[in-house]
VEXDREN-2710 file (C-alpha; in Angstrom, 1 decimal):
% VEXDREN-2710
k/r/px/py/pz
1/UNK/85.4/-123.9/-57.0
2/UNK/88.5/-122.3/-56.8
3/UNK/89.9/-118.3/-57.6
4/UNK/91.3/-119.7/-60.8
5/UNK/88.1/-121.4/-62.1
6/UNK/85.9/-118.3/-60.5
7/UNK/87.9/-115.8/-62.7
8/UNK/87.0/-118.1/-65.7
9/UNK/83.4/-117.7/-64.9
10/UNK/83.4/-114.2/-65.0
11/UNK/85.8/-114.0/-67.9
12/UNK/83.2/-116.3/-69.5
13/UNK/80.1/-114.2/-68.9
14/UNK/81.8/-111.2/-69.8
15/UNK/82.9/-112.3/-73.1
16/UNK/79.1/-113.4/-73.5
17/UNK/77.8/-110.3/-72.9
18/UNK/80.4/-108.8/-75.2
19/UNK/79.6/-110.7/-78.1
20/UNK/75.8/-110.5/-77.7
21/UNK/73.1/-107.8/-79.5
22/UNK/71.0/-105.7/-77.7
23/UNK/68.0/-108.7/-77.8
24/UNK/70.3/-111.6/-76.8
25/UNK/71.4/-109.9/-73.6
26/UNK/68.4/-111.2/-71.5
27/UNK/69.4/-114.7/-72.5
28/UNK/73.2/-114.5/-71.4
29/UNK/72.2/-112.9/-68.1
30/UNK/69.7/-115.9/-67.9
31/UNK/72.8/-118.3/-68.7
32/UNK/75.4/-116.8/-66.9
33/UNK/74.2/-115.8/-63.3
34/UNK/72.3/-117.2/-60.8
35/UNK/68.3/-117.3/-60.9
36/UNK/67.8/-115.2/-57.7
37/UNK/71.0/-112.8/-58.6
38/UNK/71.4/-109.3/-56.8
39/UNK/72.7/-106.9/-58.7
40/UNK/73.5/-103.3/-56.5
41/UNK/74.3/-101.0/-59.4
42/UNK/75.0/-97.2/-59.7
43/UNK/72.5/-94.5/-58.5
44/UNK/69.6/-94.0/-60.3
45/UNK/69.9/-97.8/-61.2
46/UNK/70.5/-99.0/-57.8
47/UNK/69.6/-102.7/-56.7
48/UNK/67.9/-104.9/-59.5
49/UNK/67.1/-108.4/-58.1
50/UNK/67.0/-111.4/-61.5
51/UNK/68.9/-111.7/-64.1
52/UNK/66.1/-110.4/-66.3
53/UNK/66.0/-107.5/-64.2
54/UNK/69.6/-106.2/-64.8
55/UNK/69.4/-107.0/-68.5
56/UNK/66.7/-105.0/-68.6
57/UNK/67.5/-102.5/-66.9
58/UNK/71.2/-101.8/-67.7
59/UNK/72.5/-103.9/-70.1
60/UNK/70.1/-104.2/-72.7
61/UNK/69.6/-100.5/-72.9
62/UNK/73.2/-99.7/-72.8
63/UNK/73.8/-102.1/-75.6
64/UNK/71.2/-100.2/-77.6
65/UNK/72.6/-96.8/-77.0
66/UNK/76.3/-97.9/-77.8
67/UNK/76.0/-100.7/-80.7
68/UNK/79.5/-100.9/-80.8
69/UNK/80.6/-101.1/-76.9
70/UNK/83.5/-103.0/-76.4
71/UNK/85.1/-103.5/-73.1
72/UNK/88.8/-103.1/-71.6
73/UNK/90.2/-104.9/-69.4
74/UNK/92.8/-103.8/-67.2
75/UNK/92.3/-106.0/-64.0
76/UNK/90.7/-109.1/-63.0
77/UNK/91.6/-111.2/-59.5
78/UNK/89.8/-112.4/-56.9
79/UNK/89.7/-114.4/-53.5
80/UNK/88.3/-114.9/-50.5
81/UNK/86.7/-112.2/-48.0
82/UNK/88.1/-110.3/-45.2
83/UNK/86.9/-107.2/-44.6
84/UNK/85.1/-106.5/-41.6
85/UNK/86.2/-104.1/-38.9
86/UNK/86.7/-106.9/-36.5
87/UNK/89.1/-109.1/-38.6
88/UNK/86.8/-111.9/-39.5
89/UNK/86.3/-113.2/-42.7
90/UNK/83.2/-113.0/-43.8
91/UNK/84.4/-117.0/-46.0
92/UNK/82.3/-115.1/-49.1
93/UNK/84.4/-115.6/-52.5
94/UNK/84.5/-112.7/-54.9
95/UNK/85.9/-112.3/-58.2
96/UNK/86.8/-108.4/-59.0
97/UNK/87.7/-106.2/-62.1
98/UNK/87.8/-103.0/-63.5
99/UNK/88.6/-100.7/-67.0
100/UNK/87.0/-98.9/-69.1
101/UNK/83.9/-99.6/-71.7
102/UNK/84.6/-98.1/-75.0
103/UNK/81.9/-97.2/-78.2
104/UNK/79.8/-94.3/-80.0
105/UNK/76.5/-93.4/-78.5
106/UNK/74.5/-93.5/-81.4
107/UNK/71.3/-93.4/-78.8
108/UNK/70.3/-92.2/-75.2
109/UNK/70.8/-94.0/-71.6
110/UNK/68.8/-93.1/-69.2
111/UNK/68.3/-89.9/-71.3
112/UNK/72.0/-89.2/-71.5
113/UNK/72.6/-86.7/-74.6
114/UNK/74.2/-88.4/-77.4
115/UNK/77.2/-86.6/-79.1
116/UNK/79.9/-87.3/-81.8
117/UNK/82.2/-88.1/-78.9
118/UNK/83.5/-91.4/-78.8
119/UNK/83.1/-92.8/-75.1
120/UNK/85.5/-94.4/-73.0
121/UNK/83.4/-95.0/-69.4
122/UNK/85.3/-96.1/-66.6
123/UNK/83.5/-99.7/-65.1
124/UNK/84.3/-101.5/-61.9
125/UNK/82.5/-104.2/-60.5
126/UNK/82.7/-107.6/-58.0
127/UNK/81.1/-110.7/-58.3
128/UNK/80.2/-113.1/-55.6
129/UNK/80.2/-116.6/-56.1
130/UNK/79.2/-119.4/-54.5
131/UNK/79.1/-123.4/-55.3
132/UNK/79.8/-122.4/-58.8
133/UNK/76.9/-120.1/-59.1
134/UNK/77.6/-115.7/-59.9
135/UNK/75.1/-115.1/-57.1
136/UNK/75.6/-111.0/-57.0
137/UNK/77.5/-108.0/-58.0
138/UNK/78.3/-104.5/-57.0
139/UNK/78.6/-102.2/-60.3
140/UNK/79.5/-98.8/-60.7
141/UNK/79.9/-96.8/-63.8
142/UNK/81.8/-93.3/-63.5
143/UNK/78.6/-91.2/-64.8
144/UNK/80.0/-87.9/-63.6
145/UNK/83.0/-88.7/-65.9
146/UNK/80.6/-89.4/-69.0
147/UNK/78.6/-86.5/-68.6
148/UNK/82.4/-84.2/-68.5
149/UNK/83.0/-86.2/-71.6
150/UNK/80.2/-85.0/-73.6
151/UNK/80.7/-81.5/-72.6
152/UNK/78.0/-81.4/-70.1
153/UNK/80.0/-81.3/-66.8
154/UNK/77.5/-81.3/-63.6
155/UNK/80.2/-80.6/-61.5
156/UNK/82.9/-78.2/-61.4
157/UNK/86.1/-78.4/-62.9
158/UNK/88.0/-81.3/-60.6
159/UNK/91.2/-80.2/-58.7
160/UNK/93.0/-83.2/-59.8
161/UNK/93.5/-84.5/-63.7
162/UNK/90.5/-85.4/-65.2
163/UNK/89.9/-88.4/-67.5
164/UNK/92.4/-90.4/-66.0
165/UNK/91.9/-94.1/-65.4
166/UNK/95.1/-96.5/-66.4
167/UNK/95.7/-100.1/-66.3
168/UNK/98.5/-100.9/-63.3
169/UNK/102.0/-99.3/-64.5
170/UNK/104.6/-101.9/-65.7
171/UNK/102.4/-104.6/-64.2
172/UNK/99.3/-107.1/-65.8
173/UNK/96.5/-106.8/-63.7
174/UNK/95.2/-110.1/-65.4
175/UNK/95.5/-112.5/-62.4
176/UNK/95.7/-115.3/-65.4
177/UNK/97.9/-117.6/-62.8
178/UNK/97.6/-118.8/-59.4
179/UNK/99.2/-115.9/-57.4
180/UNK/101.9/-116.3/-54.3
181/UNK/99.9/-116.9/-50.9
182/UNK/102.7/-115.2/-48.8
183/UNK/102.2/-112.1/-51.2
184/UNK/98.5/-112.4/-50.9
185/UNK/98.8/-111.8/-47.2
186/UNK/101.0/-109.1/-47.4
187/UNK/98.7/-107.5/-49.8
188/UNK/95.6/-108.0/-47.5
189/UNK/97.0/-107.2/-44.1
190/UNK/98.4/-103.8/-45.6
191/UNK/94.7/-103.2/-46.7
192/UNK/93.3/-103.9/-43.7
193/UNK/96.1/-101.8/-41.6
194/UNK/95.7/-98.9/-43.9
195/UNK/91.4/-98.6/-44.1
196/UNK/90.7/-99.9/-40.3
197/UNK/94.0/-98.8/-38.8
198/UNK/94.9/-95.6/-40.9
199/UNK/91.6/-94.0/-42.3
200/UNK/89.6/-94.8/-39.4
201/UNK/92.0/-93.0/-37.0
202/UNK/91.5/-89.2/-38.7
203/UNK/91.1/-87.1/-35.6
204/UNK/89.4/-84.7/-37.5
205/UNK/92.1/-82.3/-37.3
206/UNK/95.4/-83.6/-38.7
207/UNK/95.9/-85.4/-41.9
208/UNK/98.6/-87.2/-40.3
209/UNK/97.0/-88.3/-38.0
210/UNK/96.1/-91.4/-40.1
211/UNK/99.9/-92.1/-40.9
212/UNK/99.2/-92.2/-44.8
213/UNK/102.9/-92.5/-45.7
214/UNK/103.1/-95.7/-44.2
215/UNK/100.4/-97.3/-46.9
216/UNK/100.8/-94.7/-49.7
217/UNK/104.3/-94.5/-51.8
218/UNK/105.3/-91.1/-52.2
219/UNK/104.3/-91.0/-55.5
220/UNK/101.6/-92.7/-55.2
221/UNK/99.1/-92.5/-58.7
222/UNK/95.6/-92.1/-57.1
223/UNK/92.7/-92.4/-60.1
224/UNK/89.6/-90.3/-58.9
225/UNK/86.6/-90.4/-60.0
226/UNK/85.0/-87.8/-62.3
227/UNK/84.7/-84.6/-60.0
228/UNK/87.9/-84.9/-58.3
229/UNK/90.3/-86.5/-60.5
230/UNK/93.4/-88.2/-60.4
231/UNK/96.4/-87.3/-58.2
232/UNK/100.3/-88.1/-59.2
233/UNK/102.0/-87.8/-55.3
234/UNK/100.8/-88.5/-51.8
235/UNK/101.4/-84.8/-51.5
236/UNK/99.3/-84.2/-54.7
237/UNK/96.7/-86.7/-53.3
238/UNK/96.2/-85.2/-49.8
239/UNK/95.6/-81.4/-51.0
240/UNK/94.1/-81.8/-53.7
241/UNK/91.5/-84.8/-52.4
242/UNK/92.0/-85.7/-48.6
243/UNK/91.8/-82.1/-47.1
244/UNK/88.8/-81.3/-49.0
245/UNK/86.8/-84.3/-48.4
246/UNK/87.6/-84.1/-44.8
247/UNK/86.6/-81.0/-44.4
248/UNK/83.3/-81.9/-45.7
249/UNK/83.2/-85.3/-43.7
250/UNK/85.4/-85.5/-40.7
251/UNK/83.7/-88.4/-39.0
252/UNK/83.5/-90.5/-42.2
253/UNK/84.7/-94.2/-40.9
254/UNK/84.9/-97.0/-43.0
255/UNK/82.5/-99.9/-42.2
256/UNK/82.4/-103.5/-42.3
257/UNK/83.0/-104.2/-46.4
258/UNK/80.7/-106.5/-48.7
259/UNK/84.1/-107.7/-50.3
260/UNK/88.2/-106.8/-49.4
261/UNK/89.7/-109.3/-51.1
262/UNK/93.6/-109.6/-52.5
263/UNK/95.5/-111.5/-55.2
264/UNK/99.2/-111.2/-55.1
265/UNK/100.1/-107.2/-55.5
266/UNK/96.1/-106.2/-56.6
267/UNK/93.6/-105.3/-53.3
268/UNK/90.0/-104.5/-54.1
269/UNK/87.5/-103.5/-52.1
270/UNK/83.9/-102.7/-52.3
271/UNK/81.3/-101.2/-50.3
272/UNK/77.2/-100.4/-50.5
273/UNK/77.2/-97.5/-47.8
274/UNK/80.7/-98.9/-46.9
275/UNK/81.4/-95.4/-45.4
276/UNK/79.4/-93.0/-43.4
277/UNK/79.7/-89.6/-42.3
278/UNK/78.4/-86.3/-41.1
279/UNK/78.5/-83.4/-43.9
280/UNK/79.5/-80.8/-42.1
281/UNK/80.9/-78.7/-44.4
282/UNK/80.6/-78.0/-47.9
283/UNK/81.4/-80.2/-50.5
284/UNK/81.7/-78.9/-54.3
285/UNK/78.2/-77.7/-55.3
286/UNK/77.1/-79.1/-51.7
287/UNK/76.2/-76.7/-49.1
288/UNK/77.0/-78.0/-45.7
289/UNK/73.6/-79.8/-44.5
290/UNK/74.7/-82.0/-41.3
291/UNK/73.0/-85.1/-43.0
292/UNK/74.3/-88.7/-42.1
293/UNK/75.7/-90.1/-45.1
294/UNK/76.0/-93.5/-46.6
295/UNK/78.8/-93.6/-49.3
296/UNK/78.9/-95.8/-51.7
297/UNK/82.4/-96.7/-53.6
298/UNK/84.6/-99.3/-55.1
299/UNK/88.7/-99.4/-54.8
300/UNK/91.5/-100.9/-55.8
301/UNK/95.3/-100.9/-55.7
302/UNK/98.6/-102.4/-56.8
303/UNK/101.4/-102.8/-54.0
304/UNK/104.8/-102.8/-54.5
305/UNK/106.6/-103.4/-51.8
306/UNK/105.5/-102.4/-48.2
307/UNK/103.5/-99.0/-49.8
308/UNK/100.7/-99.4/-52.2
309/UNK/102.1/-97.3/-55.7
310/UNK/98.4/-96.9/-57.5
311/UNK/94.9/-96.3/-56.4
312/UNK/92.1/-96.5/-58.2
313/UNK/88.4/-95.3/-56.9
314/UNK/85.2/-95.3/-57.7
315/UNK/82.2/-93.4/-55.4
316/UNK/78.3/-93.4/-56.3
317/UNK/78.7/-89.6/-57.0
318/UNK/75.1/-89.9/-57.9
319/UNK/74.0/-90.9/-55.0
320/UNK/76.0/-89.5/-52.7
321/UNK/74.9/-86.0/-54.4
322/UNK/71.4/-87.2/-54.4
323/UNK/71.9/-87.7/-50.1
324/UNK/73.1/-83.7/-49.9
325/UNK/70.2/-82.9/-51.9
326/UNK/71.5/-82.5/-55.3
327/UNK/69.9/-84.6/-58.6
328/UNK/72.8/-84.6/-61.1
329/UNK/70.6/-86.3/-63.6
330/UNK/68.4/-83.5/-63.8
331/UNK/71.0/-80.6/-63.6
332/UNK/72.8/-83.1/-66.6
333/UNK/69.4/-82.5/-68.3
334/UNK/69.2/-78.3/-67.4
335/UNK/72.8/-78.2/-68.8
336/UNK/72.1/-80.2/-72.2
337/UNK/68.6/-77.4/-72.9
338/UNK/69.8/-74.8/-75.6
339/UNK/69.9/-71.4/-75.0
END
């Protein structure tokens, strides 16, 4: 099957799961995705490995907490596979999106408080398919952002703008056509160039050293996750984001990628431990601890032109917290206990 009918598959089961109640959802992930289906989902959820398994798990309970969840779209695309360090595609086809998931708690998930705050949570996820078949999907839901929305922030207030997650400016993200190859290419060798030939060469001194103003627009919109926010200039993005993170991980090196796939102007990319590091320094409420890390994270852009002009990330805050030692779950629940 082709990019075109792989996007309808996914457009499909999403619109399944989107119609369904709570006790029909084991029955769409039954219909919809492959009998031995992986699904590698945020931290504390982590890998579930059936169908029945993420319903279960995820979907089914979500749906009871949020009767009314509705989902946004603001990208969908997909293609074919090239992102390990070496070059070589890895021939896997992926279908990607992301947005935001929308509803009123009216019950808890995974013991998340309930308020009268209506929820917008920020989703991404990829699918791989093969021979017609949704064989697995990395998933990440912005947690860190949900708990700051109900007023029970586990981390400190983020340097950049917080709440922040748009669909691409002035451009649909819904890859509804067949997509120019030659702008494909463009798209996917700029990806490459800028996480195996920019990020990877930090010499753990100078943020130029990576040469991000020849991937990044100079006002590049970068769309953090909850806990460091969103960034409106390269400028913007590199104090506010890069020199901290560095300074907390100056070895971290992007490794070969489950999926880097591109579709026209849109790159994705996603990554279970698709970056390690050394913390050596602090990070937020993270004392330096010298552990090796495995970081978690989803991205994708929009390029316009030779620069990419929007960035939006995700990273299992969760776990990555949960590696330096800290459980945000259980600080979420210490923050929610009255006085």
């Amino acid at each position: 099957m082709g990019t075109q009918a792989n996007k309808d598959q996914i457009l499909a089961f999403w619109a399944a799961l989107d119609a369904a109640e709570a006790a029909e959802i084991v029955s769409v992930c039954n219909k919809h995705l492959a009998p031995d289906f992986i699904w590698r989902g945020p931290a504390p959820l982590s890998l579930q490995t059936s169908p029945k398994a993420v319903a279960d798990s995820f979907w089914h309970p979500l749906k009871q907490a949020i009767p009314d969840l509705k989902r946004e779209i603001h990208m969908i695309f997909g293609g074919t596979s090239s992102g390990r360090v070496d070059g070589g595609q890895d021939g896997e086809n992926w279908v990607c999106g992301t947005g935001y998931l929308t509803g009123q708690a009216e019950g808890e998930f995974l013991n998340i408080p309930t308020t009268q705050q209506r929820l917008r949570l920020r989703w991404g996820a990829f699918y791989k398919l093969r021979q017609g078949q949704i064989v697995e999907s990395q998933m990440l839901i912005d947690f860190v952002d949900w708990f700051d929305q109900i007023g029970l922030p586990v981390l400190p207030k983020s340097r950049g703008i917080s709440h922040v997650y748009p669909p691409p400016t002035a451009f649909d993200g819904v890859m509804a056509h067949p997509q120019d190859p030659a702008q494909t290419a463009e798209t996917l060798h700029l990806g490459r160039q800028l996480l195996y030939g920019g990020l990877n060469l930090y010499d753990t001194a100078q943020l130029s050293s990576m040469g991000m103003a020849g991937f990044f627009h100079p006002n590049i919109k970068w769309y953090g996750p909850g806990g460091i926010g969103a960034c409106f200039s390269l400028a913007e993005f590199e104090t506010l984001h890069q020199r901290p993170w560095l300074a907390a991980f100056p070895d971290r090196k992007v490794q070969d990628l489950d999926a880097l796939i591109a579709e026209g102007a849109l790159l994705g990319a996603a990554g279970v431990a698709g970056v390690r590091a050394t913390q050596s320094g602090a990070y937020l409420t993270a004392p330096a601890s010298g552990k090796q890390l495995q970081i978690s994270g989803l991205d994708f852009w929009l390029r316009q032109g030779d620069k990419f002009t929007e960035n939006w990330v995700f990273v299992d805050m969760i776990d990555l917290f949960a590696q330096m030692g800290q459980d945000l779950f259980a600080q979420l629940q210490r923050r929610a206990q009255p006085d």
